[in-house]
C-alpha positions, 0 to 999 in steps of 0.5 A, a space after each residue: 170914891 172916885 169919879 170918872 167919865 165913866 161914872 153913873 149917877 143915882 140919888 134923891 130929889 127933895 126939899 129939904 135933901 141936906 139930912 137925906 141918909 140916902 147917899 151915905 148907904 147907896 154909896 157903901 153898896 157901890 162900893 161894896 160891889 165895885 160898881 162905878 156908879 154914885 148916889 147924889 143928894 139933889 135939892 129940888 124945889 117943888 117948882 123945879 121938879 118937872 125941869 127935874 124929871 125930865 132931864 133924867 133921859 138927857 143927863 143918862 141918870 139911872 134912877 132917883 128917889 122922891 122925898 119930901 114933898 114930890 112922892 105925889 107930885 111926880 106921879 103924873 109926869 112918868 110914862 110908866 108906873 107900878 100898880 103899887 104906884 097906882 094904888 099908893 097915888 105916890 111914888 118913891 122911885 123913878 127908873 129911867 129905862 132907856 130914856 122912859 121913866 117908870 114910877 115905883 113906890 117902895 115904901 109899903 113894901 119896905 116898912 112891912 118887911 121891917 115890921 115883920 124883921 121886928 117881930 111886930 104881930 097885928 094879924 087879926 087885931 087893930 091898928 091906928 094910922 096917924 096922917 092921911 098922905 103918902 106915908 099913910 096910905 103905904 102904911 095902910 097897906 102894909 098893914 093889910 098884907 101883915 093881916 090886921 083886922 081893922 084900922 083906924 086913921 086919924 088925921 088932922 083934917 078929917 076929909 083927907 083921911 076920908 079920901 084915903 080911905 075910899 080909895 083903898 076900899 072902893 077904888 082898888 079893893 085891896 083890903 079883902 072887906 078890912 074896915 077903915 074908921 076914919 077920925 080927928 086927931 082927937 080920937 088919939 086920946 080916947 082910951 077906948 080907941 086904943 082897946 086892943 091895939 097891936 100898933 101905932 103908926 105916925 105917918 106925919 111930921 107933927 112935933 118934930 118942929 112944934 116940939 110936941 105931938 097930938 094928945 095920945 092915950 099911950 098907957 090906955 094901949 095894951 102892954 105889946 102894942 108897937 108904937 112906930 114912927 115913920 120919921 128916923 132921928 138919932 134921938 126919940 122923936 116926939 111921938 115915940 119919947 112917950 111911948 118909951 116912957 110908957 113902957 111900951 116897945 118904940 120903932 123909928 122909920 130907920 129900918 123901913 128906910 134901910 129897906 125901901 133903899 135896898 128895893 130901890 137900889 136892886 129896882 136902879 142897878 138890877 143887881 141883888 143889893 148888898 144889905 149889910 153894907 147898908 144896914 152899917 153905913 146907915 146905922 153908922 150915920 145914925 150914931 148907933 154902930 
C-alpha cells in the first residue's frame, strides 16, 4: 500500500493496540476496493484520549474505532450519538462528519449477526452473560433481538451487574418484560443455573492473564448449549478450552469482530464493505486460512 499526500486515514484507538487485528482486515478492504485510504493502530493511553479525540477534525481523520478501555470513556466527548450509543452507554465507532463526531457502537449488532451466521438458536430459552461492561450490556442486547426468555448476568462485583441491568429494564426498555437476574460469579457453578441454557456468554478478560476462569458447571448445561467468548486468540482461551472439553460447541469473538468491522468500515467510507476480503485477511492473522 502506498502512502500518498492524498491518502486518508482510519483506524483504532487503544491501550494495549499492538494485537489489534483491525488494520490487518480494514486495510484488505481498501485494497480490495482500490480506495486510497489506510487503517492505523494508535495506542492512546486513557489520560491521552481527550487530546486524542479531539484532534480528529484538525488531523481530517474519517473515523476511529475504541477498544479497550475507552468505549465508555469517550461517550461524553461526541457532539453526536446513536440511540445504540445511548442505550449501550459505550461506543466502538467515531465518524468525523465534517469536523462533528458522532458516536456509534457496533458491537451488539456484530455479535448478533455472528451468533445468527453460526446457527446459534436462544429464542425462548435462557442465557448467561458473564461481565457487567460494555461488552455485556451489547451482549444483553443482542440476546434480546435473538429472542431469549430470560438472562442471567453474573459478575464479580454484584452492583455493577445491578446497574446494567436496570438500565436496560427501566431506562430504555428494550427487553419487551425479558427478565435479567442478576448474580455473583459464584452462581457459574450451580448446576441448576445452567438448566435449560441455550448459551454462555464471557463478556470479560478473566483468565486470560491469571490462567484460569471462574468456577463453571460446563457439564451441568444441556448438550446444544453455545459456549461464547467474546475475547478472540489463535488458541481456546480459558473459558472456551472446557467447554470443548466438555463436548460442548465453543465460539471465540473473532466473527463478531469481523462483523462490528465490516458495520464500521461502511459506518466510515459509506461504501458497502467487501466481507470476504475481511473475512481472509482476518482468518489469515489468526492462523486459521
Amino acid at each position: 500500500m502506498e502512502i500518498t499526500g492524498r491518502t486518508r486515514f482510519t483506524g483504532v484507538f487503544g491501550d494495549p493496540v499492538e494485537h489489534s487485528l483491525s488494520p490487518a482486515m480494514h486495510n484488505a478492504a481498501y485494497a480490495a476496493l482500490g480506495i486510497e485510504r489506510a487503517y492505523l493502530a494508535f495506542h492512546v493511553a486513557p489520560e491521552h484520549l481527550h487530546d486524542a479525540i479531539g484532534a480528529l477534525p484538525a488531523l481530517q481523520i474519517v473515523g476511529i474505532n475504541l477498544t479497550v478501555p475507552h468505549k465508555e470513556n469517550a461517550v461524553s466527548m461526541m457532539a453526536h450519538l446513536s440511540e445504540e450509543a445511548l442505550m449501550l452507554g459505550a461506543i466502538n465507532c467515531v465518524v468525523n462528519r465534517n469536523g462533528e463526531l458522532h458516536g456509534d457502537n457496533t458491537d451488539a449488532r456484530g455479535l448478533e449477526r455472528d451468533l445468527r451466521e453460526s446457527g446459534v438458536e436462544i429464542a425462548g430459552r435462557g442465557v448467561v452473560v458473564v461481565g457487567a461492561g460494555g461488552a455485556a450490556a451489547s451482549a444483553v442486547l443482542a440476546c434480546t433481538r435473538l429472542g431469549a426468555q430470560r438472562i442471567l448476568l453474573c459478575n464479580r462485583t454484584i452492583e455493577r451487574a445491578a446497574k446494567l441491568a436496570h438500565r436496560f429494564t427501566h431506562l430504555y426498555r428494550p427487553l419487551n418484560g425479558i427478565p435479567i437476574d442478576v448474580e455473583g460469579l459464584d452462581k457459574l457453578a450451580d448446576a441448576a443455573a445452567l438448566t435449560d441454557v441455550a448459551l454462555v456468554i464471557n463478556a470479560t478478560p478473566m483468565g486470560l492473564k491469571t490462567g484460569g476462569f471462574a468456577r463453571l458447571a460446563y457439564d451441568a448445561a444441556p448438550a446444544d448449549c453455545v459456549f461464547y467468548d467474546m475475547v478472540y486468540a489463535r488458541a481456546p482461551t480459558p473459558f472456551l478450552a472446557p467447554a470443548l472439553a466438555s463436548g460442548r460447541l465453543a465460539l471465540d469473538g473473532a466473527g463478531m469482530l469481523l462483523n462490528q468491522g465490516v458495520l464500521a468500515f461502511e459506518l466510515f467510507n459509506n461504501v458497502a464493505a467487501p466481507t470476504a476480503a475481511m473475512r481472509a485477511a482476518l482468518m489469515s492473522a489468526l492462523g486459521r486460512a
